[in-house]
C-alpha positions as CSV (number, residue, x, y, z in Angstrom):
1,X,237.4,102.9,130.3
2,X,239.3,102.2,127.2
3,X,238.4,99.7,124.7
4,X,241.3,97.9,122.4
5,X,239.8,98.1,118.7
6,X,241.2,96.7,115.6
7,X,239.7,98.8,112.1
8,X,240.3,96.1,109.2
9,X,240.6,99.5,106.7
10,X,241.7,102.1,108.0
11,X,240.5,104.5,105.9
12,X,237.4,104.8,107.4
13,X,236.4,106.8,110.7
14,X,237.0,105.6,114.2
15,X,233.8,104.0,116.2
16,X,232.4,107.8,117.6
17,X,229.7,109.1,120.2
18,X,228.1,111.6,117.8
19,X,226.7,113.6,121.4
20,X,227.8,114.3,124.9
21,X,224.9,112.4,126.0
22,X,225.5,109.5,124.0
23,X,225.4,106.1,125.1
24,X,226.3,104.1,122.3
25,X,228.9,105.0,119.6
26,X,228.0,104.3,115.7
27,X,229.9,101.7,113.6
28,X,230.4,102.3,109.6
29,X,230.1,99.8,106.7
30,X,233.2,98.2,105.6
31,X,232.2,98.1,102.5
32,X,228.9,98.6,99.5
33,X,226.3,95.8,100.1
34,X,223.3,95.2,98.1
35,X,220.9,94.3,100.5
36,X,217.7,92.0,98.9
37,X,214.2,92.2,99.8
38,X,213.4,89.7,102.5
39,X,216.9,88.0,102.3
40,X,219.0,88.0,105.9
41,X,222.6,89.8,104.6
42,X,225.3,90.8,106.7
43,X,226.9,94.0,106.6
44,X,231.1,94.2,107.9
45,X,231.4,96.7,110.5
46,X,235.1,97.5,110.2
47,X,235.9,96.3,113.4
48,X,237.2,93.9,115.7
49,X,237.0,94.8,119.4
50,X,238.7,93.7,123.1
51,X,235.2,93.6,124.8
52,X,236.5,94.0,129.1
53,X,235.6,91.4,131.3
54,X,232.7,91.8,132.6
55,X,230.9,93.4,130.0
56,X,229.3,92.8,126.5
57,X,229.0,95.1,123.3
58,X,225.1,94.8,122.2
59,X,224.5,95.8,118.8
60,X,222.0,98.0,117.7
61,X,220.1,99.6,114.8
62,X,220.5,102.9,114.5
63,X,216.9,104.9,115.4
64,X,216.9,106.1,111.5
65,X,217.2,102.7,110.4
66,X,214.0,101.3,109.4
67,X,213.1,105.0,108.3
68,X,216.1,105.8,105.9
69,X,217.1,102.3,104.8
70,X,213.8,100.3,104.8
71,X,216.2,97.8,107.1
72,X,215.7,96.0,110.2
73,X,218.6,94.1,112.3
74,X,217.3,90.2,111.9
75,X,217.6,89.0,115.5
76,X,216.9,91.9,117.4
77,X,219.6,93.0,118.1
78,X,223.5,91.7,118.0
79,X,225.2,90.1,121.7
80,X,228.9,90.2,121.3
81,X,230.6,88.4,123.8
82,X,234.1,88.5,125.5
83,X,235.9,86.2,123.6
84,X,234.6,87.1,120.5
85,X,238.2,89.3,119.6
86,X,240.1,87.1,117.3
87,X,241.8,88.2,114.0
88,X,238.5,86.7,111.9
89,X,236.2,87.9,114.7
90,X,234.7,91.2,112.6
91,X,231.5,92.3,114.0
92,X,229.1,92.5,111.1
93,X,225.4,93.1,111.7
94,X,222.9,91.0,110.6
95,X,219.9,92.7,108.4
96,X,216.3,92.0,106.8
97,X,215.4,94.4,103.8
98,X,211.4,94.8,104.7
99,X,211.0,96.8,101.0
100,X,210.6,95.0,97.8
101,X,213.4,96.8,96.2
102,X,217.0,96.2,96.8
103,X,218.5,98.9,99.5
104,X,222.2,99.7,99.2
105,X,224.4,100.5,102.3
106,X,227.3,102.4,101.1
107,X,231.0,101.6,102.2
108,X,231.8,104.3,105.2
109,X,228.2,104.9,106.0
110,X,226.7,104.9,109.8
111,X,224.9,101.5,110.0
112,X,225.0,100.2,113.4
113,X,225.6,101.0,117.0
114,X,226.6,99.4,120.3
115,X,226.6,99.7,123.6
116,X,229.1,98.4,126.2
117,X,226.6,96.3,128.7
118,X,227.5,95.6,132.0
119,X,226.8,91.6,133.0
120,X,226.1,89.6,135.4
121,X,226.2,86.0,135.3
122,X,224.5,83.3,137.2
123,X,226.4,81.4,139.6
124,X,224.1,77.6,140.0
125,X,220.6,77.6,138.1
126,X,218.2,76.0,140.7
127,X,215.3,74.2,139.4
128,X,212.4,74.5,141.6
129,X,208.8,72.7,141.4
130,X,206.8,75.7,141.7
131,X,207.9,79.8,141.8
132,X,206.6,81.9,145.3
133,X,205.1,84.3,143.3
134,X,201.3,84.7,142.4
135,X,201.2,84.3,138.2
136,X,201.0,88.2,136.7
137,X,198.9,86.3,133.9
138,X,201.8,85.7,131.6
139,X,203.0,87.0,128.4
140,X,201.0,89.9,127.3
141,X,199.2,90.2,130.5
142,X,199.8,93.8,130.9
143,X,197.9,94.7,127.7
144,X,201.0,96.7,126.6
């Protein structure tokens, strides 16, 4: 599959698979950002992308992350949908600083990565008065 991209500056590297076994491909600061303790900042990725139908790019931290850069991405993780590809539409990933100093994220450094997700969407949401199935014990119940 290809995937149409869009680099806003050009001098920096094209999204890459670092391995052959790699399943998602590492995005690269557009530019320094001083990132405060406790303070949700977002961090330009460089990139604008044609996501195919029937699919969306989830964004992710990088394992190293939280070990390197003391950062954590602030929802989660990022869901970039299809029609998210405009000329303003720059995927930038949203960070917490969980150190009480500031952490800097250099322009052209590996910050992020993604992951093309296949979808499926639901055709009619039924609302029923009671599911068929016996209750697992809800959220936690497995004592994971």
């Amino acid at each position: 599959m290809n995937l149409k991209i869009k680099l806003i500056d050009k001098t920096l590297p094209l999204p890459a698979y670092q391995t052959k076994g790699a399943v998602a491909f590492d995005l690269y600061s557009r530019e320094k950002v001083v990132v405060p303790p406790w303070q949700p900042t977002l961090i330009p990725l460089n990139l604008i992308v044609k996501i195919p139908k029937g699919y969306f790019l989830m964004l992710c931290a990088r394992s190293s992350l939280a070990f390197k850069k003391n950062l954590i991405v602030a929802n989660g993780i990022g869901v970039i949908d299809q029609d998210y590809c405009g000329e303003e539409d720059e995927i930038k990933l949203s960070v917490i600083n969980f150190s009480k100093s500031d952490v800097v994220v250099e322009k052209g450094e590996r910050i992020a990565q993604a992951i093309l997700v296949k979808i499926a969407k639901a055709e009619k949401f039924i609302v029923v008065k009671k599911m068929e199935k016996k209750s697992r014990g809800g959220f936690g119940s497995t004592n994971v």
